[in-house]
C-alpha positions as semicolon CSV with decimal commas, in nm:
position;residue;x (nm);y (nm);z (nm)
1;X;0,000;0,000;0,000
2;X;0,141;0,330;-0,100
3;X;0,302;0,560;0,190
4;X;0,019;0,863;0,072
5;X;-0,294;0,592;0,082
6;X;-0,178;0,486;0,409
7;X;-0,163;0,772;0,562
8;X;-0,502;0,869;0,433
9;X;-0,694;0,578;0,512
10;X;-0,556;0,602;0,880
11;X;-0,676;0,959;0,927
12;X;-1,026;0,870;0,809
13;X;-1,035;0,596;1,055
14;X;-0,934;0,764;1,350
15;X;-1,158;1,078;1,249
16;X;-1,403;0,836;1,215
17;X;-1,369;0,703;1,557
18;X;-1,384;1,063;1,671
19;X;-1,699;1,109;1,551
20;X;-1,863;0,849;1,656
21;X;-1,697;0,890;2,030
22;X;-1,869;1,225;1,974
23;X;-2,195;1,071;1,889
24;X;-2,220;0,855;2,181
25;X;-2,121;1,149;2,434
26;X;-2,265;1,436;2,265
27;X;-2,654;1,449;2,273
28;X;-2,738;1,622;1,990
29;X;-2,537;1,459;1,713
30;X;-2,682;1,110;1,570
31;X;-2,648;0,912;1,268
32;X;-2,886;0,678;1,079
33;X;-2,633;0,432;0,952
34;X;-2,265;0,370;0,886
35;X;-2,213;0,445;0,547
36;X;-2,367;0,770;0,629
37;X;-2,093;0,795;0,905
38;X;-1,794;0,701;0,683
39;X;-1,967;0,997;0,444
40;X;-1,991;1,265;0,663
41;X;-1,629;1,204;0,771
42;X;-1,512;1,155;0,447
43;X;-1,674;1,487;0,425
44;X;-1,541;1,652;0,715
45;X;-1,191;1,573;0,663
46;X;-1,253;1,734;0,280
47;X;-1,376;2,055;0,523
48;X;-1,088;2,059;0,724
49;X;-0,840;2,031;0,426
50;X;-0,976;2,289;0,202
51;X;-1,221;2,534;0,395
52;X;-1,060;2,516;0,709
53;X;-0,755;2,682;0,584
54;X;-0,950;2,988;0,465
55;X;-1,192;3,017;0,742
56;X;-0,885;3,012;0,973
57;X;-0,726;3,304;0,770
58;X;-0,979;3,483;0,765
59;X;-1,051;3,516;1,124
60;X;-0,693;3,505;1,210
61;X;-0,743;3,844;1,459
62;X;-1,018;3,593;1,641
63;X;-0,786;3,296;1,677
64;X;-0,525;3,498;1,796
65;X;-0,734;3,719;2,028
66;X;-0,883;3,395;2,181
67;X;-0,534;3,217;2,194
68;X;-0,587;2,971;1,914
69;X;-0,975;2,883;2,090
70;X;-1,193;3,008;1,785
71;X;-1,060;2,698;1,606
72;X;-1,312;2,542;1,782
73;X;-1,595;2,740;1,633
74;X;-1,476;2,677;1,323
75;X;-1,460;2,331;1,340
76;X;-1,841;2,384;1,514
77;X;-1,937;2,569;1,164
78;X;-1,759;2,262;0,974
79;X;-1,940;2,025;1,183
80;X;-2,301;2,202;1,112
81;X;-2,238;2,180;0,725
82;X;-2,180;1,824;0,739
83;X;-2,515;1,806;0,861
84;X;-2,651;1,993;0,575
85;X;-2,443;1,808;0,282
86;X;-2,494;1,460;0,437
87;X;-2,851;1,341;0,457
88;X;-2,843;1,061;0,744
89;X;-2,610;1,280;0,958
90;X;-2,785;1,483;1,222
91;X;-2,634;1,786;1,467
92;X;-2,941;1,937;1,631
93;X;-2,767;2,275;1,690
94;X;-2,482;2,507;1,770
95;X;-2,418;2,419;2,109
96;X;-2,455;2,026;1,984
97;X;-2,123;2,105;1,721
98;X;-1,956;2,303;1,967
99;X;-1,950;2,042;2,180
100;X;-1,919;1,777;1,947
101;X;-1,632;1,940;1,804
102;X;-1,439;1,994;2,113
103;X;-1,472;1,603;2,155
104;X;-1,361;1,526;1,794
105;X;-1,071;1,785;1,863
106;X;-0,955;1,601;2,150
107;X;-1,036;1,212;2,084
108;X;-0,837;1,299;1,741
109;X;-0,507;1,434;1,922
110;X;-0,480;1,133;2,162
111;X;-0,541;0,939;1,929
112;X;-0,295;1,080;1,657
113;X;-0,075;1,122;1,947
114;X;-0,088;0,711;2,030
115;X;-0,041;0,597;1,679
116;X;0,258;0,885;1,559
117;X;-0,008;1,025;1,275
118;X;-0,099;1,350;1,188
119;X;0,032;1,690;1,255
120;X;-0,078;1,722;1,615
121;X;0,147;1,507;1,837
122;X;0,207;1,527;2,226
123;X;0,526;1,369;2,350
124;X;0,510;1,236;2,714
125;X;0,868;1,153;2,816
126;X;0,958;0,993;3,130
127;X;1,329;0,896;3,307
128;X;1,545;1,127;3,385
129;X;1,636;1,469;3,246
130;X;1,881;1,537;3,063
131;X;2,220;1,680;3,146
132;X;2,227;2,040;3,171
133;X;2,428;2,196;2,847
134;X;2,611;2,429;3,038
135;X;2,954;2,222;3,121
136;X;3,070;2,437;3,425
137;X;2,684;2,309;3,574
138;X;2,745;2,671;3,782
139;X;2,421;2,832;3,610
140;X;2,630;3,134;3,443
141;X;2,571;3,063;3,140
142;X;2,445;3,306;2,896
143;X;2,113;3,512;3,006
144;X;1,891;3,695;2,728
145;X;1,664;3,956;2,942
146;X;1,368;4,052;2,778
């Protein structure tokens, strides 16, 4: 399997079980069946890769007033027109894809952070730390005051 389809299929999969973690914790989002699940995140992740972008440029004073936080109403907006493009995919409202986009946000970092996928990737390191740089270990190393 080529590097490129890989890669692909995995992100559908785990946005896939994003959504559907969101759909059993979130109230207001539902679907009839499971093609029309694999749909509306085949959809989704065609949102995020093209309109996302733009959306996110667009209101780049709002991200960066609300530290990075508007995302989140983005994805929300994303989230709502899935519901409209795909017919067996239901979000009853706003709050419903805020919510339901906050879970998909975080159920699709841990799990891009457990497999190595994706762009988003936490690193929890344990053992010891490492050995200072400075050689003399004195702390008088160079300071930068801002």
């Amino acid at each position: 399997m080529p590097a490129r389809l890989k890669n692909f299929v995995q992100q559908w999969v785990i946005s896939t079980l994003a959504v559907l973690i969101a759909t059993q914790i979130v109230r207001g989002i539902k679907y009839d069946t499971w093609p029309s699940l694999l749909i509306a995140t085949l959809v989704l992740g065609i949102l995020n890769t093209f309109v996302r972008p733009l959306l996110t440029l667009l209101s780049l004073p709002l991200v960066i007033l609300t530290l990075g936080l508007f995302r989140v109403v983005i994805n929300a907006g994303l989230l709502l027109l899935v519901d409209r493009l795909v017919e067996h995919f239901h979000v009853d409202g706003f709050s419903s894809a805020f919510w339901g986009a906050l879970v998909i946000s975080i159920v699709t970092l841990v799990l891009n952070s457990l497999t190595g996928t994706g762009e988003a990737r936490v690193e929890v390191r344990r053992g010891k730390r490492p050995p200072p740089s400075d050689p003399r270990g004195d702390g008088s190393g160079p300071v930068i005051d801002v």
